[in-house]
N, C-alpha and C positions, 0 to 999 in steps of 0.2 A: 322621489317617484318610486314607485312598487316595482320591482322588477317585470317586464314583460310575461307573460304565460304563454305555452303554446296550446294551438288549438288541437282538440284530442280527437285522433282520425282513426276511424276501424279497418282491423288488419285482419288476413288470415289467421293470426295467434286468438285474436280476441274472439274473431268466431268460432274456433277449436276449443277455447276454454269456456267459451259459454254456454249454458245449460238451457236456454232458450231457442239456439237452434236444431232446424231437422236433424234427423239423425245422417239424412245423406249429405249434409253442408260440411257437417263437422267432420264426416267422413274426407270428404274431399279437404277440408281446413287442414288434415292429420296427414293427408296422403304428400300434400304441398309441403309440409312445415317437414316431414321427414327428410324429402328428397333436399327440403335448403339446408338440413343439418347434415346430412352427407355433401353435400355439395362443399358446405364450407369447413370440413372438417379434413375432405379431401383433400382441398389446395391450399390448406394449411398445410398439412405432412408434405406436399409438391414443394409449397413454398421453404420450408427449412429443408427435407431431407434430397432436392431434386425431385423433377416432375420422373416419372416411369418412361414406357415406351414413347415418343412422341405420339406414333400415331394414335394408341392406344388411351393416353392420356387427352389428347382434342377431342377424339369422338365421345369420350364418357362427358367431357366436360359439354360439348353439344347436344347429346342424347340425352342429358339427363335437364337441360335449360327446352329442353324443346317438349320434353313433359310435361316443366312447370308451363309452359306456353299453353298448351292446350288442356289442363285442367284448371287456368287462370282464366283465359279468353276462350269462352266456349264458343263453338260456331254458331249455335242461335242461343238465347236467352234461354238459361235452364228452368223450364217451368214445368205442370203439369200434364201441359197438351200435348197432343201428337207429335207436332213439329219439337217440341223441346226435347220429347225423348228422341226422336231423330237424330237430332243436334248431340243429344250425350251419349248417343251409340257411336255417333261418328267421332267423338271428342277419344272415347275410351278403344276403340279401334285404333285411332293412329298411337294413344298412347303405348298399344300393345306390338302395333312395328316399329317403334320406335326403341322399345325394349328388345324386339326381335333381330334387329338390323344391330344392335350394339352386342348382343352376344353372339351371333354372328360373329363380327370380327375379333371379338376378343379373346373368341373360343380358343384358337390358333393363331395367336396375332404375327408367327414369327413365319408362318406358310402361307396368312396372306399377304403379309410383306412381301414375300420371294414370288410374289405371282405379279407384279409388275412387268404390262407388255404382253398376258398370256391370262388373260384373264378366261372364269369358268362361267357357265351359266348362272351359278348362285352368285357371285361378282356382281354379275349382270344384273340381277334381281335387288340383289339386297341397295345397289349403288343405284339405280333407277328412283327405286322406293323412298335414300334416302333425300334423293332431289329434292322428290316431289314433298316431301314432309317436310325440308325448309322451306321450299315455294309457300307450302299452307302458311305455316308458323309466318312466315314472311310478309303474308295479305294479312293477316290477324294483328302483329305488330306494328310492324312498317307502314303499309298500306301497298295498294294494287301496284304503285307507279314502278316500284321496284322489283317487283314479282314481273312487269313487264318488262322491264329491261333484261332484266335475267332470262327471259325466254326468249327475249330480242336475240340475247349472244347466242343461247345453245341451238336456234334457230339455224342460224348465222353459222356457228361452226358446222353442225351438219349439212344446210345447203349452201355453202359460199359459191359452189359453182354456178350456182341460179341466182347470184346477185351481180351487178354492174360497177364498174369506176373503181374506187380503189377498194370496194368490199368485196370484191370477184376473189378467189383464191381455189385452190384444190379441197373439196370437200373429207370429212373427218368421218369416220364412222362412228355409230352410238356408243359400239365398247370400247374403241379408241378415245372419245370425248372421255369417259368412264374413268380409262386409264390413268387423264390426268387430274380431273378433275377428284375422281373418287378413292381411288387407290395410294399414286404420290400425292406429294406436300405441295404441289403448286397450285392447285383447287383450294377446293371446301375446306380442308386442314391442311392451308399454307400459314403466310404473315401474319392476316388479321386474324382469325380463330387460335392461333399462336400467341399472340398476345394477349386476346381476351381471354386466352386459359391460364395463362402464366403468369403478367401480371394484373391486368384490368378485375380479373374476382378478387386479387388479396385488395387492391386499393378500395374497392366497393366495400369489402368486409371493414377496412380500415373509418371509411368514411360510413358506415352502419353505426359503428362504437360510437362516432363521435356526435350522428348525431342524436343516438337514443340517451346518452351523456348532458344531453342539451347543448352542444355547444353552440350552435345555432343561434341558439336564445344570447347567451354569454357574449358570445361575438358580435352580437347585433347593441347588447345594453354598451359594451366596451366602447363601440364605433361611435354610439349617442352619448355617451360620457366626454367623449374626445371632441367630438364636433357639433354636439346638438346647439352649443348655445352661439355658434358663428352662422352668417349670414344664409338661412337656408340647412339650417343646419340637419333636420332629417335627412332631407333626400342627398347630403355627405356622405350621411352615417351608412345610409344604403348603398353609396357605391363600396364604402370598406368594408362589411356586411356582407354583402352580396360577394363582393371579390373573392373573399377569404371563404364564404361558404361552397362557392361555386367551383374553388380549382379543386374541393376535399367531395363534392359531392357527383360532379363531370355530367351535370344534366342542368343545362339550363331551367328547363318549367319545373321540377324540383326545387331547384331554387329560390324560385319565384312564390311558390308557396312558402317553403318556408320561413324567409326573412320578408317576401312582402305582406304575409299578414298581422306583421310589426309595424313595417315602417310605410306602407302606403298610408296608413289612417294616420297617422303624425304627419306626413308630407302635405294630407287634405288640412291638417289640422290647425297649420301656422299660414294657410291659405295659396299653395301648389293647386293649380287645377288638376281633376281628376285625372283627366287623360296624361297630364305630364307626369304628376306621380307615377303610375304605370308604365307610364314609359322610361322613366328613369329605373326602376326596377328591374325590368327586361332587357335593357339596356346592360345594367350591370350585370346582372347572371347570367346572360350570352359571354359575358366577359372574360366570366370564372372559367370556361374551357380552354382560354388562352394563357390563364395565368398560373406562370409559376408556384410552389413546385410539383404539383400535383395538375398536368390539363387534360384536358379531353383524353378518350382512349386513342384518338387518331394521332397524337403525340407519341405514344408508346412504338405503333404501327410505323410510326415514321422513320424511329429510331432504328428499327429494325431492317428497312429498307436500303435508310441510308449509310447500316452498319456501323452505326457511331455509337457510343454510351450515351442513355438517356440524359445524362448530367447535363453532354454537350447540348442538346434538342435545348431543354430547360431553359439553358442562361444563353443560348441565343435567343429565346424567347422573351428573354427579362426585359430587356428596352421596350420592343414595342408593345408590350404589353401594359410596363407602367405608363406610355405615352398615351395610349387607348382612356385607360383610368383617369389622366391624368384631363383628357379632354370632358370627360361626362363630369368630373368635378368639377370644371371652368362650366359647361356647360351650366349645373346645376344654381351656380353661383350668379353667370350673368342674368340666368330667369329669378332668380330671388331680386339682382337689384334691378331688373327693368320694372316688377311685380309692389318692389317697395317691402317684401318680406324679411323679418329679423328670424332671428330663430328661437329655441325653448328656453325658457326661463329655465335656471340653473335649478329651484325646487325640483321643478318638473322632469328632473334627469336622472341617470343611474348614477350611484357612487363609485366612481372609478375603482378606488382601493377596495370597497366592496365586490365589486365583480369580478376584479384581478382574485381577491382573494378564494372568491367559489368559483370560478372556474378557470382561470389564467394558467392550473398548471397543465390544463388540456395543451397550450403550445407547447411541449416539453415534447410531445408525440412527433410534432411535426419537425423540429430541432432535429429529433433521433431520425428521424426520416432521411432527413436533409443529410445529417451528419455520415450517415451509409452511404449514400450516395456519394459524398465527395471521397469517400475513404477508397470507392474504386468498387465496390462491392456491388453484388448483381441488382436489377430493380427488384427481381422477387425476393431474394432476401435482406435487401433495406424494408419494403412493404410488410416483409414478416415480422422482424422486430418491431418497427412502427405499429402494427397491430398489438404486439407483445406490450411492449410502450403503453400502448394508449388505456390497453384495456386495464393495468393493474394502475394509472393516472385516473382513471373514473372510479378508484372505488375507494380512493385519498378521503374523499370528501362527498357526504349526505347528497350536496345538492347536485353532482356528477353520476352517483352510484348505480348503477344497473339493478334492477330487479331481479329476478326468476325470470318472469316474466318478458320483462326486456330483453333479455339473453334471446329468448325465441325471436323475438320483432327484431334483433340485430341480423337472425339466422336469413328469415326471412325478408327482410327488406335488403339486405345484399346481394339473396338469389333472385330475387324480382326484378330490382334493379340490372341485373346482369343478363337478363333476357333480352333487351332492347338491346345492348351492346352485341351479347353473343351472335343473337338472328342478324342483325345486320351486315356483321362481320362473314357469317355465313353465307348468306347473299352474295356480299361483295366477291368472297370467294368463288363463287361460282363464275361471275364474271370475270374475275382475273384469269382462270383455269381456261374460260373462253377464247380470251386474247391472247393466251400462253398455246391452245392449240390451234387456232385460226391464223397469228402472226398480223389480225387487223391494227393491232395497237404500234407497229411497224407504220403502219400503211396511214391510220389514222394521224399520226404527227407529219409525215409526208404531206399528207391533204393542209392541215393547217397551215403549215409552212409555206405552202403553196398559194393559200387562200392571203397570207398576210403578205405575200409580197416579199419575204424573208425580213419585214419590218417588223422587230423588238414588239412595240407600243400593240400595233395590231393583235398580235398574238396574245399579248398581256390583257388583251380588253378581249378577245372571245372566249379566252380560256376563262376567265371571269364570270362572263357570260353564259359558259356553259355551267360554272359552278353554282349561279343562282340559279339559274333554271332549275337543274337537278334536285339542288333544296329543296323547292316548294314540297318534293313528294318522299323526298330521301335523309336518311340521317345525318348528321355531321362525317362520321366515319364512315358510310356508305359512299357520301358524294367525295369524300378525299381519295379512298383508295382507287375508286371509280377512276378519279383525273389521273392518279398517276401512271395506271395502265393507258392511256388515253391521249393526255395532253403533260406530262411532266418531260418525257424526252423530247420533245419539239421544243420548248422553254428553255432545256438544256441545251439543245444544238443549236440554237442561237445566241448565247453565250451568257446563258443564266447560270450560276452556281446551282449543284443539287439543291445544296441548301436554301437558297429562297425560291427552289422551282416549287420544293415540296412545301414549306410555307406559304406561299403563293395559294396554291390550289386548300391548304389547311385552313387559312385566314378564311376564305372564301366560300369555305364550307360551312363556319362559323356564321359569317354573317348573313349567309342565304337564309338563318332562323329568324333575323330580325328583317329582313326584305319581305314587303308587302306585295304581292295582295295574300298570301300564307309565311306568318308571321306568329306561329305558336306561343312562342313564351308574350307576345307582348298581348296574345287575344287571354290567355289565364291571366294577368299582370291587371288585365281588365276586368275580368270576372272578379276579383278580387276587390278591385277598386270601384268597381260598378260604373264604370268610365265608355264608350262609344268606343265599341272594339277597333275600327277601321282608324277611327283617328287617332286610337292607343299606337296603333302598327307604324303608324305614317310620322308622327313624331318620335318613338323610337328610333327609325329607322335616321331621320335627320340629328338626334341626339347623341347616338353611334356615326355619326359619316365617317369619322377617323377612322373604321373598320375598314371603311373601303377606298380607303390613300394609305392607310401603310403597309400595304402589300407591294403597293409604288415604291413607297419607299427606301423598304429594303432590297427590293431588287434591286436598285439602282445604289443603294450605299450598305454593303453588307459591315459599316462600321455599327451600323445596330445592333447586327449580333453580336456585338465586343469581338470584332475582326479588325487587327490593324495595331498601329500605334496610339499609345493613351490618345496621342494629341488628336490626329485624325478621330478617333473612336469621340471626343470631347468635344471636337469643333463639330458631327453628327447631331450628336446628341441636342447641342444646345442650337442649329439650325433644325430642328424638325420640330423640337420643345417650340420654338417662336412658330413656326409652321401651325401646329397645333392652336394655342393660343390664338393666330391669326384665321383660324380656320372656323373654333369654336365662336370669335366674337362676329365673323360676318353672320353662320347659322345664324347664332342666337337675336341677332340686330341690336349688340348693348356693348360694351368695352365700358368706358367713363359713364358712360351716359348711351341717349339711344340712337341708334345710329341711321339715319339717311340712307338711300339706297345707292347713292355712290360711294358711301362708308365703306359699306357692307360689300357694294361689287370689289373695291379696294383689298378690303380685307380676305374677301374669297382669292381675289386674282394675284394676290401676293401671298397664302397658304400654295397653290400650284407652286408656285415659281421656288417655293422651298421645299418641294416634294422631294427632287432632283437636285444631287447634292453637286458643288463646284461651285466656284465663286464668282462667275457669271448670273448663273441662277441667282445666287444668293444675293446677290449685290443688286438686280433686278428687284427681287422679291422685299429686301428691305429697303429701296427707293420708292416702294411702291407702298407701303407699310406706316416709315417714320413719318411722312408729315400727319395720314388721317391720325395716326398717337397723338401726334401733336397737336392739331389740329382740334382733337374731341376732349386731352386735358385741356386744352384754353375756355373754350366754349365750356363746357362742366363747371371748372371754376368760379368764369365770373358769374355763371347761374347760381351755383351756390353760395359767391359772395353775394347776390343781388338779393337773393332768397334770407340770406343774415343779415343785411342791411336792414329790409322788410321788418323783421322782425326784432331789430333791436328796434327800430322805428315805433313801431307798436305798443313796445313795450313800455 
């Protein structure tokens, strides 16, 4: 088999160097591509020689993500008409306070640091201004829901005296809200914006290299070398594919582009119906934000909160994440044998040695990554040598090599990509600033606690509840940092460990992308596959359910995060592993063979009973378990003896 191709997508670089567009296109193509090469040339010198001023340092990194925002997403369609020129006077207006507000602070950054608590009229102005120019950047990105909420809080913090129950508090003045919000680090340029400056651009820059490098392509031919010719074997290749692409690229529908317009046509091809192909895609690139050692930016965020080394976040991550994986492969497998589907004929596959050989020595990047990190060393500069890494491993070899031209598509698809992160994070900022000057996020975990009864399980299922909610309209990192101002101290005070309070509400943030009826990557996963979006969303989301029990989990057994004794941490593992397995065969209604619906209620009601670790549970869950195993090898068998009887018979 020919190696895969990818499909060729037009970029700001390609409009900049082409001779066919307006002259005002390329103008703006040039205006974009400058600011992503200062952008990423900036936090590269941050990432090796130390970032500069803090504050200093987030606002240029926001100011200058919130230009490319609104010279990327104009506010109406830039056309010839009236309304178009509207739209680019207002697009080039805010880009000009956005410039205005950053020199501003930067003019004097050291007097207006010293004006915290005593702010001046221009304070006043320039911090108002910059709100409002995330709120914009915010509806343009994100969308409306969170531009509401954000006005929900600063609402909220200025009249809390006009509100009832436990949102009543002493009201905050606009320059006081200001003060925290826009001045210190507890607002706009606290946590998340600290992170998305420090480390989440070098990891984007990293993951630009690798995938203008093609690895993408490589790591997908690798995965179909490995598993194409076992039962089902595309939609394998896609969940390794997908994993691997997904923790280097930290955007689900990205993802889903990339590697499904590989492996969904393979998946239709050996006879996957459409909608599961896609689902099985979405499924896995939802995945890649959980998995080690590169996830989501709300991973970073975490680490920061919870004051730990990223290292530790990671590999407490590692279990339930290979368990996630581990269920969409069971998954993929029992729909191959309910379906009766084999996989590709070994012609029809890539040459393993071959593809190790063009591009295998791209993992060498992620090694040195990894290898920093363990040695103790900061995330930004693990992230910076892994760029250093990767970039002079792409240019080993023809079929890795970067262009001229690439070089710009790297510059650029890193800044672009860090918009979505940055706004977000800014947003969320605003809201933490909120609850840091109202004290509602005191009052809000009160309320919960209150509503559950001081009952665990209770709290576990609203806080849940409120993280898929919030999803429909919000980002992964929007809706995490959200909960933890919110609902992570109430999870705590009831005697959650930080650490799965903040994974709790992480997890959950995650899978609010594949919960339907707004289910992003699995509605692209469908475009792609030409599949009935709603029912792409709706099998996904059943494909994934292990997203939304190992959050149970590990609440309840932090031997997941390799907390404990091997034995304990082993005897976890291998009761959550059969959990899974018991969980994926009810879903799917197959194990041996296909299963009955008291199989399947079996199999569902003994995955619970292993969710909850102890050996009550456990002993329940496999009484409940071993006979339908047993029961569906006997029956399987003498079908398939009776089935070879038949046919020696015939013969």
């Amino acid at each position: 088999m020919s190696a895969l191709r990818p499909e060729k997508q037009i970029t700001w670089t390609d409009i900049f160097l082409s001779e066919r567009e307006p002259a005002g296109m390329s103008l703006l193509a040039g205006s974009v591509l400058a600011i992503a090469v200062f952008l990423n040339l900036y936090h590269l010198y941050a990432g090796y020689f130390g970032p500069p001023d803090a504050h200093n340092f987030r606002s240029i990194h926001l100011s200058a993500l919130l230009i490319i925002t609104f010279l990327t997403k104009p506010f109406t369609k830039r056309s010839g008409t009236a309304l178009g020129m509207v739209g680019l006077f207002v697009d080039l207006a805010l880009v000009l306070l956005a410039i205005a507000c950053q020199v501003y602070v930067s003019y004097d950054i050291i007097s207006f640091a010293q004006r915290l608590g005593d702010l001046n009229q221009y304070d006043i102005v320039a911090g108002t201004i910059t709100i409002v120019l995330v709120l914009e950047a915010t509806r343009r990105v994100v969308g409306w829901p969170m531009v509401i909420i954000c006005v929900v809080f600063l609402v909220h913090t200025i009249y809390s005296d006009r509100f009832f129950g436990f949102l009543f508090g002493p009201p905050t003045s606009w320059g006081g809200m200001l003060d925290i919000v826009f001045l210190q680090e507890h607002g706009l340029y606290g946590i998340p914006i600290m992170v998305s400056a420090s480390y989440i651009m070098l990891f984007l820059i990293f993951g630009a290299i690798l995938i203008e490098s093609r690895a993408g392509l490589f790591f997908t031919n690798i995965a179909l070398a490995l598993t194409g010719r076992q039962t089902g074997g595309p939609a394998k290749a896609a969940v390794v594919a997908s994993g691997i692409m997904g923790t280097l690229s930290g955007a689900a529908v990205a993802n889903v582009v990339m590697t499904g317009s590989f492996t969904i046509p393979l998946m239709k091809r050996i006879g996957y119906r459409s909608w599961f192909a896609a689902a099985v895609e979405a499924a896995a690139s939802s995945g890649g934000l959980i998995m080690p050692p590169i996830m989501g930016a709300a991973a970073f965020i975490m680490a920061m909160f919870l004051e730990i080394p990223y290292l530790e976040v990671a590999l407490a991550g590692l279990i339930p994440a290979v368990l996630y994986f581990f269920s969409l492969f069971l998954g993929t497998h029992f729909e191959a044998k309910r379906l009766g589907l084999k996989g590709l004929p070994k012609k029809d596959l890539p040459d393993l040695k071959t593809e190790v050989k063009k591009g295998g020595h791209l993992f060498l990047s992620i090694i040195m990554l990894i290898f920093f990190l363990v040695l103790g060393r900061s995330v930004g500069m693990a992230a910076f040598w892994g760029i250093i890494s990767v970039f002079f491993l792409a240019f080993i070899r023809d079929e890795t090599r970067p262009s001229p031209v690439g070089l710009l598509r790297i510059f650029e698809r890193s800044a672009t990509t860090a918009v979505s992160v940055a706004i977000s994070c800014a947003s969320a900022g605003i809201v933490i600033g909120c609850v840091f000057c109202s004290g509602v996020g005191v009052k809000f975990s009160g309320a919960i606690i209150a509503l559950a009864h001081g009952q665990l399980w209770i709290a576990l299922i609203l806080t849940m509840l409120a993280c898929l909610i919030l999803g429909t309209g919000l980002t992964v990192t929007a809706v995490y940092v959200t909960m933890v101002a919110l609902t992570v101290p109430a999870l705590i005070q009831l005697g959650v460990s930080p650490l799965a309070a903040h994974f709790f509400c992480f997890y959950f943030g995650v899978a609010s992308g594949l919960t339907p009826p707004v289910c992003i990557p699995a509605y692209v996963a469908a475009g792609v596959a030409n599949a009935p979006p709603m029912k792409t969303g709706v099998t996904a989301f059943f494909l994934g359910i292990a997203k939304y029990l190992l959050p149970y989990m590990f609440v309840f057994s932090e031997e997941l995060f390799l907390i404990g004794t091997f034995t304990s941490v082993l005897i976890a593992v291998i009761s959550a592993s059969i959990g899974i397995v018991s969980l994926s065969a009810g879903v799917s209604g197959y194990f041996f063979g296909p299963c009955n619906i008291l199989e399947r209620g079996a199999f569902l009601t003994a995955s619970l009973f292993l969710i909850r670790p102890g050996q009550l549970t456990d002993v329940v869950g496999l009484i409940l378990l071993v006979p339908v195993v047993v029961f569906q090898w006997h029956r399987n068998r003498d079908i398939s003896g009776a089935h070879s009887r038949e046919t020696s018979t015939k013969h």
